[in-house]
matplotlib code that plots the C-alpha trace (Angstrom):
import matplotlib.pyplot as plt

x = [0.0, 1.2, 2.3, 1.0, 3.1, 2.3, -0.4, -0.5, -3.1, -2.7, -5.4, -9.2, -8.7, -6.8, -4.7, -1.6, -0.2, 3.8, 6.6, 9.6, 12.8, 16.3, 18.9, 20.5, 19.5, 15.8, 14.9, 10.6, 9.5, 6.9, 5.2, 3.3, -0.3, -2.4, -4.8, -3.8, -0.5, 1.1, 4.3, 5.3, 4.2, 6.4, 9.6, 9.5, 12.7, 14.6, 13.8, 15.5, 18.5, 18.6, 18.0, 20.6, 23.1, 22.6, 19.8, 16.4, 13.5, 10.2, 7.3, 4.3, 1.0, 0.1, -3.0, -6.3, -3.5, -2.3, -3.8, -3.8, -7.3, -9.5, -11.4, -14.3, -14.5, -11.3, -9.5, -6.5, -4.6, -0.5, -1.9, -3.5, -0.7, 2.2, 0.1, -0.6, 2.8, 4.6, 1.9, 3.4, 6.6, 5.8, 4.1, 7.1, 9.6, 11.2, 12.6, 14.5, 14.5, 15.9, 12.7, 12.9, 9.9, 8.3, 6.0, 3.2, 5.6, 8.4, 5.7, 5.1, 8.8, 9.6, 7.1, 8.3, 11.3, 10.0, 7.2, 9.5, 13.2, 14.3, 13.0, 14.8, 18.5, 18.3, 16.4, 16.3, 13.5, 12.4, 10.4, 8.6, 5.5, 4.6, 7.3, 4.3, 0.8, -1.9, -2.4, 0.5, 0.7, -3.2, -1.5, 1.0, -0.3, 0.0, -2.6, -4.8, -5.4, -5.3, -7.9, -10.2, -10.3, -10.3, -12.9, -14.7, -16.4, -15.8, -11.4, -10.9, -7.9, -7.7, -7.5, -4.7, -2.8, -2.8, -2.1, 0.8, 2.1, 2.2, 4.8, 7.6, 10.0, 9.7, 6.3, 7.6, 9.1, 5.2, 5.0, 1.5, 2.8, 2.8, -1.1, -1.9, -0.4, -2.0, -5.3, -5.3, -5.3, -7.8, -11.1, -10.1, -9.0, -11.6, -12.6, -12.7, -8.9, -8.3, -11.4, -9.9, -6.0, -4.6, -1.1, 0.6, 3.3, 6.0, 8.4, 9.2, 10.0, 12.8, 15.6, 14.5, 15.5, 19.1, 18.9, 21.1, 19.2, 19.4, 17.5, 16.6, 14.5, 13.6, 13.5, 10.3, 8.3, 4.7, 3.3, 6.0, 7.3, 11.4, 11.6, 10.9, 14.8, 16.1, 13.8, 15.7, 19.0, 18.9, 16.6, 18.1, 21.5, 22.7, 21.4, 22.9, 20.5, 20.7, 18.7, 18.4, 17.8, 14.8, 13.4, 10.1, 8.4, 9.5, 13.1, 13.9, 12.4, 13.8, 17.1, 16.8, 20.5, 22.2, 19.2, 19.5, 23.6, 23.2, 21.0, 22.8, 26.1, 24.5, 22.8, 26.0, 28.2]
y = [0.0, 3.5, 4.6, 8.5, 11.1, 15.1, 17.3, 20.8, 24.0, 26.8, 28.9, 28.2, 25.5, 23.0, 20.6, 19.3, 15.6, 15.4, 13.6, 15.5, 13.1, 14.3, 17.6, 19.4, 21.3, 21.1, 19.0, 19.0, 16.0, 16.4, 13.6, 13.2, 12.2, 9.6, 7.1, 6.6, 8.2, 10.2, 11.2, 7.7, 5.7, 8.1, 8.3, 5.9, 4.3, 7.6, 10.3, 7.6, 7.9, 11.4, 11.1, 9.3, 10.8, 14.4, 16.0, 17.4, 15.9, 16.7, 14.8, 16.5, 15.0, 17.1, 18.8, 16.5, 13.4, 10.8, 12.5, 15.6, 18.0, 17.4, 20.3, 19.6, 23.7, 24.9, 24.0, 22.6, 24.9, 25.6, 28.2, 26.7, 23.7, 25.9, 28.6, 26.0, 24.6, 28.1, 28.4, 24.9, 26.4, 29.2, 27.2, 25.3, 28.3, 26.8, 29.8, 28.4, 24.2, 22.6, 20.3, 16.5, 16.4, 14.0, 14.3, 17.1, 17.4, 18.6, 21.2, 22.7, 22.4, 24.3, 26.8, 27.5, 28.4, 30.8, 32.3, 32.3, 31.9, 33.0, 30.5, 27.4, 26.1, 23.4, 21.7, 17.9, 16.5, 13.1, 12.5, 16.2, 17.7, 21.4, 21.1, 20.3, 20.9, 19.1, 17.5, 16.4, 14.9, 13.7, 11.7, 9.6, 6.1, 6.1, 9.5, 8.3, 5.0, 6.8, 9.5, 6.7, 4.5, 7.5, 9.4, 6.9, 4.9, 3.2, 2.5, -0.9, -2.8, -4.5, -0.7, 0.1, -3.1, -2.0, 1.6, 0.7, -1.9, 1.5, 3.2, 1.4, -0.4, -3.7, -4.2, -7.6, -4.6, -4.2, -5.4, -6.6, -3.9, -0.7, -1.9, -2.5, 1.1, 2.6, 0.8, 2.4, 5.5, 5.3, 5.8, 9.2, 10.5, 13.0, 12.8, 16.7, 16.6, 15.3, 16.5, 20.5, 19.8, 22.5, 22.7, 25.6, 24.5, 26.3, 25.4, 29.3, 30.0, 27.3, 30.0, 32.0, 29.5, 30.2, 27.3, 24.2, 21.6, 18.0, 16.1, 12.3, 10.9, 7.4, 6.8, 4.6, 7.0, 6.5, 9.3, 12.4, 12.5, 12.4, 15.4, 17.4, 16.1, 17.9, 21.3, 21.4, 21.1, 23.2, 26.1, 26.3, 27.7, 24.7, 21.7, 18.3, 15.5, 11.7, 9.6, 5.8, 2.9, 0.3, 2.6, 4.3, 7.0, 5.8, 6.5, 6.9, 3.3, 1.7, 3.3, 3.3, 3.4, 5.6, 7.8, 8.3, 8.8, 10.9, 13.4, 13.1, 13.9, 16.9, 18.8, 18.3, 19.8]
z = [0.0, -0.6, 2.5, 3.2, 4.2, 5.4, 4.8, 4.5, 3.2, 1.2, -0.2, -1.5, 1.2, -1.0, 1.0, -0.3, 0.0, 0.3, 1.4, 2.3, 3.8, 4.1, 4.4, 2.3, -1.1, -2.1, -5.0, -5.8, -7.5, -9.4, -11.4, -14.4, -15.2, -15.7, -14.1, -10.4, -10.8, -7.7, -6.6, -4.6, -7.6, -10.1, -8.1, -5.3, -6.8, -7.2, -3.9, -1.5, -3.7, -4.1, 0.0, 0.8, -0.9, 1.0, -0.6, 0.8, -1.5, -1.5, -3.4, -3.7, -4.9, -7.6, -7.6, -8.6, -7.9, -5.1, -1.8, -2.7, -3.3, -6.4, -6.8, -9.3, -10.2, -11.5, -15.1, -14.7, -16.6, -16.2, -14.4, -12.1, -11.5, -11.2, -8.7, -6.1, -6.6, -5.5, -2.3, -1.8, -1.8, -0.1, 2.7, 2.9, 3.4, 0.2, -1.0, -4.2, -4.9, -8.1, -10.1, -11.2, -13.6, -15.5, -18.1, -17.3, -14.3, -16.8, -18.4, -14.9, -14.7, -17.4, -16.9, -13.4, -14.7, -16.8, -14.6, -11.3, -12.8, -9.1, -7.5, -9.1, -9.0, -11.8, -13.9, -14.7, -17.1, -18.8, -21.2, -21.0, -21.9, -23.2, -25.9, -28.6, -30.0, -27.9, -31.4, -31.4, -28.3, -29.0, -31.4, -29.6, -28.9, -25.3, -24.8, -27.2, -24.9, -21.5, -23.1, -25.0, -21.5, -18.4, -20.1, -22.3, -18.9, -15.7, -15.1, -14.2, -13.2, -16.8, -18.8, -15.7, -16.7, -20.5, -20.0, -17.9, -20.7, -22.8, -20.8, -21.0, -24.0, -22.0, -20.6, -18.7, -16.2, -14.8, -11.6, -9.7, -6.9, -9.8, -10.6, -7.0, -6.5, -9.3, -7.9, -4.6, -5.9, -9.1, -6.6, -5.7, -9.2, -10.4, -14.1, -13.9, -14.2, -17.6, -18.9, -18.6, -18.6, -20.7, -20.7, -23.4, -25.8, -24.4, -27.6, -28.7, -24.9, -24.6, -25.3, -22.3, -19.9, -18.8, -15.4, -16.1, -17.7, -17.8, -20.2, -20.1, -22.7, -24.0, -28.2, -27.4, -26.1, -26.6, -24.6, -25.6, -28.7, -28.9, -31.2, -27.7, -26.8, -29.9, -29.4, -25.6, -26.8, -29.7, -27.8, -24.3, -23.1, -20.8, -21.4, -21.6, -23.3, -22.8, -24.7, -24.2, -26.8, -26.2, -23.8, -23.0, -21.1, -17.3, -18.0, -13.9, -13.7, -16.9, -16.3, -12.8, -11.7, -13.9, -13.8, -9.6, -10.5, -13.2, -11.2, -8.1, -10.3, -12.3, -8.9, -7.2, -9.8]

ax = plt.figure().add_subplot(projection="3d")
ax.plot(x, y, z, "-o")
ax.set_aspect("equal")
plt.show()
């Protein structure tokens, strides 16, 4: 069972879901989406890592995700994400925090770094969104299925088992603990979240990011195209891009090991 972790409020009395372990610099975690998705099931195999090796990391649920609030009247626009994320911050004292994102967790990164560029030390994305159209990203095998299922009728634990299959290279690497996870949390997932996601392509803002970057991306990707890779590196002033073979969207679970080195190495630097 997903263990829970702390709770704390900001405004419009949303309540955030987080786990925050260790000392040191402040890394935020923030995951992608997706049916029963939250920060433990994203990165449980990574923030012990980054942990242990002398680093403060903090995994917030994201809002309409894990534990956190799903408030059924808001869009969930960038907006919207990225405002809750710095009263997170702000609640936490967290006056500047580097950002591990994943996914729609890489769009908020990115456009944290443009909206608040004070607030963050470094970057470190895999597999990103916000680099494309929403047709193009419409498009891509793995959204088409989690659309077609979450907002087509009733999630059940056969549509988890083959969404999951989707997101990475080598579906043998699912595990009955990442559905029973992903179970847990599917009754309190709100359709309303999906439904109004609107998340900007942020592609002709890449060159105004000036943080260090780090860029992991697998060429399987089902869910965000690899072409987002080549916009990073050719738009943005210091960014390093790894891309792995035979590999999907879960890059910190598929490359678990050099991805927890990696990342340690780059935020120590």
């Amino acid at each position: 069972m997903i263990p829970e972790g702390h709770y704390i409020d900001v405004s419009d009395n949303f309540r955030f879901h987080y786990y925050d372990e260790g000392e040191g610099e402040t890394v935020l975690f923030l995951h992608g989406s997706g049916t029963g998705v939250s920060g433990h099931t994203n990165f449980k195999r990574n923030f012990v890592a980054l942990r242990d090796a002398g680093f403060r990391v903090i995994l917030p649920d994201l809002p309409g995700f894990g534990f956190s609030s799903k408030p059924d009247n808001v869009e969930y626009s960038m907006d919207y994400f990225n405002g809750k994320l710095i009263e997170f911050a702000d609640a936490l004292e967290l006056n500047q925090f580097s950002l591990i994102g994943n996914s729609l967790g890489g769009a908020l990164s990115l456009g944290l770094s443009l909206n608040k560029p004070e607030r963050i030390n470094k970057l470190i994305l895999m597999g990103s969104g916000g680099i494309e159209d929403m047709e193009t990203y419409n498009s891509m095998p793995g959204i088409q299925k989690l659309l077609s299922d979450f907002l087509g009728g009733e999630m059940n634990q056969e549509k988890i088992e083959g969404l999951l299959k989707l997101f990475p290279y080598d579906s043998s690497i699912i595990t009955d603990e990442m559905i029973e996870d992903r179970m847990q949390i599917l009754p309190l997932m709100n359709p309303q979240v999906l439904a109004s996601m609107k998340i900007p392509n942020l592609e002709d803002d890449l060159g105004k990011i000036t943080h260090p970057m780090l860029v992991f991306w697998g060429m399987d990707d089902k869910f965000c195209p690899v072409s987002g890779a080549s916009k990073i590196g050719q738009k943005c002033h210091d960014a390093q891009i790894i891309l792995f073979s035979r590999c999907g969207h879960w890059v910190m679970i598929e490359r678990e090991e050099i991805f927890n080195q990696t990342c340690i190495n780059f935020l120590n630097r």
